[in-house]
C-alpha positions in Angstrom: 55.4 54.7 -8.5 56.8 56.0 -12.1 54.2 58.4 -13.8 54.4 56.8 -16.9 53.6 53.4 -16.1 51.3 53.9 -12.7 47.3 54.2 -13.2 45.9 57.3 -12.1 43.6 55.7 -9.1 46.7 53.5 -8.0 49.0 56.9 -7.7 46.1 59.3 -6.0 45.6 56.6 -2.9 49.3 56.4 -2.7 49.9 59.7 -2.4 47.5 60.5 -0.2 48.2 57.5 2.1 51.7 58.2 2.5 51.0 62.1 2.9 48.9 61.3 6.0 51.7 59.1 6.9 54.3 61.8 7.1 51.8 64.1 8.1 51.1 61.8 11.0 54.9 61.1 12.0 55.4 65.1 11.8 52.7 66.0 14.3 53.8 63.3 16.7 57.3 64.4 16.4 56.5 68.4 17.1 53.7 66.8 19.7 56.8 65.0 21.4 58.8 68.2 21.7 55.7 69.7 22.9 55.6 67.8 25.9 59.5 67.7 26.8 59.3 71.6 26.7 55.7 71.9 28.6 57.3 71.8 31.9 59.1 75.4 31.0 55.9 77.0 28.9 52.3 75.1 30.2 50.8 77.1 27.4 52.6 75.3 24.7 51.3 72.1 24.6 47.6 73.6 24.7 48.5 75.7 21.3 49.7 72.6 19.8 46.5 70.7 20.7 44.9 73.0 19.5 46.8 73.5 15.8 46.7 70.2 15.1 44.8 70.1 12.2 46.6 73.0 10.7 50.2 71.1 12.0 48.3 67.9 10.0 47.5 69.8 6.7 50.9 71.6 6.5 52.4 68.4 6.8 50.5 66.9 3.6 51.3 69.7 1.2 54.6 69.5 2.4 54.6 65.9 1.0 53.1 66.7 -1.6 55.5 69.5 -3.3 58.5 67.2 -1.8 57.2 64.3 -4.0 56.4 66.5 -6.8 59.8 68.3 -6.8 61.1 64.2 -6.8 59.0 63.8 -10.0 60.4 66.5 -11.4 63.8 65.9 -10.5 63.6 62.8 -12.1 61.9 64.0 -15.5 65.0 66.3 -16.0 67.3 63.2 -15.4 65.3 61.1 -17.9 65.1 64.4 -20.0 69.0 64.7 -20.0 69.6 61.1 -20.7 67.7 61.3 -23.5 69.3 63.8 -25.2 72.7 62.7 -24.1 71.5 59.4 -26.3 70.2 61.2 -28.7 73.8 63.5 -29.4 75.6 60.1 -29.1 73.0 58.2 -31.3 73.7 60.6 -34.0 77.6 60.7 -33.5 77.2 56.6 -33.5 75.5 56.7 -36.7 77.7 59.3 -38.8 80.7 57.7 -37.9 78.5 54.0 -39.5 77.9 56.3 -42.5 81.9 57.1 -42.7 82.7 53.4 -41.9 80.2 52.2 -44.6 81.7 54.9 -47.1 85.4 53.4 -46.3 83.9 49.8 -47.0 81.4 50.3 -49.3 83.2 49.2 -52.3 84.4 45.7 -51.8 88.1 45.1 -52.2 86.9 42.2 -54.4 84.9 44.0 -56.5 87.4 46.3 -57.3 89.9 43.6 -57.7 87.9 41.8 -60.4 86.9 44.8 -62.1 90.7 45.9 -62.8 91.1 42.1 -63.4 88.3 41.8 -66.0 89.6 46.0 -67.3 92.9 44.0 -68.3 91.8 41.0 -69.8 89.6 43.6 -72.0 92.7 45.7 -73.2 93.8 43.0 -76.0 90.6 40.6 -76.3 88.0 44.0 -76.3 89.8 47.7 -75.7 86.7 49.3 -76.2 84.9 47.5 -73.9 87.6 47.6 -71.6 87.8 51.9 -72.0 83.8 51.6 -71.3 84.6 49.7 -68.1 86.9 52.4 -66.9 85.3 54.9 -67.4 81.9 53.3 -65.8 84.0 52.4 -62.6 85.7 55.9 -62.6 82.0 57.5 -62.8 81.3 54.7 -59.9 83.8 55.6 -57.6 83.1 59.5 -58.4 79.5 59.3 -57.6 80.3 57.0 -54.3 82.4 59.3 -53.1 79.8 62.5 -53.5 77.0 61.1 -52.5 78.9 59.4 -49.4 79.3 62.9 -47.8 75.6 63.3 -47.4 73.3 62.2 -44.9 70.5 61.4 -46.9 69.6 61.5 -50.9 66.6 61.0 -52.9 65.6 58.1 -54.4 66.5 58.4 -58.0 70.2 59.1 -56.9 70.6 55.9 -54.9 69.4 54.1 -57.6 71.4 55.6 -60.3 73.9 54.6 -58.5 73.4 50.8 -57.9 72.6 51.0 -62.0 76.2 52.0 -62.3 77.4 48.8 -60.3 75.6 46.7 -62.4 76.9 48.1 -65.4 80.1 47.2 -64.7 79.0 43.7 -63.1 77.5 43.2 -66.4 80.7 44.1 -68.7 82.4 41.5 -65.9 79.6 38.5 -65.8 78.2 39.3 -69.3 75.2 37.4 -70.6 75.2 35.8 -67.0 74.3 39.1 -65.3 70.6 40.8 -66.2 69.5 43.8 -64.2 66.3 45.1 -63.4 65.4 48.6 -62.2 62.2 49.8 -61.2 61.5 53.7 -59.4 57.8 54.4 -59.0 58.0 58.2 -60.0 56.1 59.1 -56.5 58.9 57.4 -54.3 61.8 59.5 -56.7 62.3 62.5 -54.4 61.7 60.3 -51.2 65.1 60.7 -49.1 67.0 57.3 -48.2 70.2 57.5 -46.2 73.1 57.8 -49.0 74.7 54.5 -50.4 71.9 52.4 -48.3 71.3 49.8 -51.1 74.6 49.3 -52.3 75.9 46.6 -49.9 72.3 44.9 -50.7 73.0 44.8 -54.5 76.7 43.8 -54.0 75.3 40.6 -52.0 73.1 39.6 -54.6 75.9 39.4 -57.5 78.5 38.5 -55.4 76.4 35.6 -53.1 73.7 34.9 -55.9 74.8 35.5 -59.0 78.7 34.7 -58.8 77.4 31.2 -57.7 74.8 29.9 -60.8 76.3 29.2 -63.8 73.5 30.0 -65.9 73.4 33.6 -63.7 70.5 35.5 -63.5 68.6 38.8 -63.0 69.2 41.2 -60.0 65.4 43.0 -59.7 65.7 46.4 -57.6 62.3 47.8 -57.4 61.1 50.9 -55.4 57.8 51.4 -54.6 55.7 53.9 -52.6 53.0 53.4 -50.2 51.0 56.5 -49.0 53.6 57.8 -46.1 56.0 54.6 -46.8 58.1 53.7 -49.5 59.2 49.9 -50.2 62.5 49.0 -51.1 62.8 45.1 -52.9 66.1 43.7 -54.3 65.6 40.0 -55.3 68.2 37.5 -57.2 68.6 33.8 -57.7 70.6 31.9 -55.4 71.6 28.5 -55.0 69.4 26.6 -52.5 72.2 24.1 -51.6 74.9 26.6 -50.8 76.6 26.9 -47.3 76.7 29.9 -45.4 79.9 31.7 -46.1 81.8 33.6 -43.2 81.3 37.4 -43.6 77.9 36.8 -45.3 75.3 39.0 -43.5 77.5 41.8 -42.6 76.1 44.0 -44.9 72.8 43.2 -44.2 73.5 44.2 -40.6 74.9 47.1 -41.0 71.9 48.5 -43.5 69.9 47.3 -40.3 72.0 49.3 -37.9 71.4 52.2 -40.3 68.2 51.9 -40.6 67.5 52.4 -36.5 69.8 54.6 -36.3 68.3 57.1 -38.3 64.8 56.1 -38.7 64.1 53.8 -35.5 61.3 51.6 -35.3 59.6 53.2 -38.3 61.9 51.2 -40.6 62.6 47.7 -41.0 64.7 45.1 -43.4 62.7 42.0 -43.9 64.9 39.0 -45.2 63.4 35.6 -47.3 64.6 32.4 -49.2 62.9 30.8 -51.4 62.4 28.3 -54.2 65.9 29.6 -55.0 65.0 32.7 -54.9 66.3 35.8 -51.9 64.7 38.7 -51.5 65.3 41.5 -48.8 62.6 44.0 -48.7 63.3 47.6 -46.9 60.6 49.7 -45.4 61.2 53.5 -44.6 58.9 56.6 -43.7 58.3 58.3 -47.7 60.3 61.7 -46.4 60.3 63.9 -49.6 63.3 66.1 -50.6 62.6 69.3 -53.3 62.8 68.8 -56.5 66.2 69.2 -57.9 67.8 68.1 -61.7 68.4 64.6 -62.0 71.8 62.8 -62.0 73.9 63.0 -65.0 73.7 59.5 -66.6 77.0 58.1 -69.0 76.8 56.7 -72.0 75.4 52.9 -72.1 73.9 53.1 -68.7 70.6 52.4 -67.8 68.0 54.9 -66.7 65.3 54.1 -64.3 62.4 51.9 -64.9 64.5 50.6 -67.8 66.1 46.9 -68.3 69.3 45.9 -68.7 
């Protein structure tokens, strides 16, 4: 009969019910020795015929503090479990934070990007310096803001500008970028480096596929106590799944539980060539602090590229 889930009524007859049980099955039992020992003491059963009721009654609280030390015994189990998940939950999801900041940057990005970098040293060197210097400022920025748990708003998104700067000296006219920060959701907190497997999907799975390309729109809005997170690309409708695709969805998914539980959610959509993924979080404030350096040629928020 677990508290939680057991009606008021339904426990109170219970208890009682099985109290006067045991309450019954000890007065028989000290009745029974009454008798075997009447021969030796004639006055004892009497006394105990007598003290019945107080035999009875002792008997029911007696069931009643041994079921309410069970209750209680079991609400420090459930109490220990919990925080035993909760100290493993959180070890669970820092080391996902520290795997997703060792394979945040995807080995192909970085391989195009040197690949592009060198085809730019004769045919453009200035565009190829720019390039270097945004994917140094990339990989800077990664790196710092990896090693927190959570960052506001304005950060994360100054960051994904940065990838699509460099996506765009790569893909060129092929590649547009969007960015939209409502300035209430700017100092909401979002776990660090959340979007940036998002955006990478949509250039690498939507983008890198069209040959007329297209724009990657990031917008962030806020909602009262929630703040909406929409990143939406072309794609092409006829394209097979590729193996490996999804992966960073999942783990943005497995982030999101992790530190925000069912207050969160990642909603995924297709269509008329168009994907969009949509992220929902609790609007959690952080104070107010300076705004993220920005390099030269980048984009600020609520600007287009």
């Amino acid at each position: 009969m677990p508290l939680a889930t057991t009606g008021a009524g339904s426990l109170l007859v219970t208890w009682l019910a099985a109290a006067a049980v045991s309450s019954g099955l000890w007065l028989a039992l000290i009745r029974a020795a009454g008798a075997l020992l009447a021969p030796a003491w004639p006055a004892l059963e009497m006394r105990l015929d007598g003290g019945g009721g107080v035999v009875f009654g002792f008997g029911l609280l007696l069931f009643v503090l041994a079921a309410a030390l069970h209750y209680l015994m079991l609400a420090v189990e459930r109490s220990r479990e919990a925080e035993t998940r909760g100290l493993a939950l959180q070890v669970l999801a820092r080391e996902a934070e520290l795997k997703a900041l060792r394979t945040q940057i995807d080995p192909h990005f970085l391989f195009n990007s040197l690949n592009s970098i060198s085809a730019l040293t004769t045919a453009d060197p200035a565009g190829a310096r720019r390039m270097c210097l945004l994917l140094g400022e990339f990989l800077r920025l990664s790196l710092k803001l990896g090693a927190r748990d959570r960052i506001p708003l304005a950060e994360e998104l100054s960051l994904v500008e940065r990838f699509l700067d460099i996506e765009q000296v790569r893909f060129g006219d092929r590649l547009g970028a969007r960015v939209t920060l409502d300035p209430a959701a700017a100092r909401c907190e979002v776990p660090a480096l959340l979007l940036q497997p998002v955006v990478e999907n949509a250039v690498r799975h939507g983008i890198a596929e069209l040959v007329e390309g297209g724009v990657v729109a990031v917008q962030a809005d806020r909602h009262g106590d929630r703040v909406s997170l929409t990143i939406e690309n072309p794609c092409d409708a006829s394209r097979r799944g590729r193996a490996g695709a999804g992966v960073g969805l999942r783990n943005v998914r497995a982030r999101l539980s992790a530190a925000f539980g069912a207050t969160a959610r990642l909603e995924i959509a297709e269509r008329g060539g168009r994907y969009r993924v949509e992220v929902t979080l609790p609007a959690l404030e952080a104070e107010p602090e300076s705004a993220p350096a920005r390099v030269a040629g980048s984009a600020a928020p609520e600007a287009t590229s």
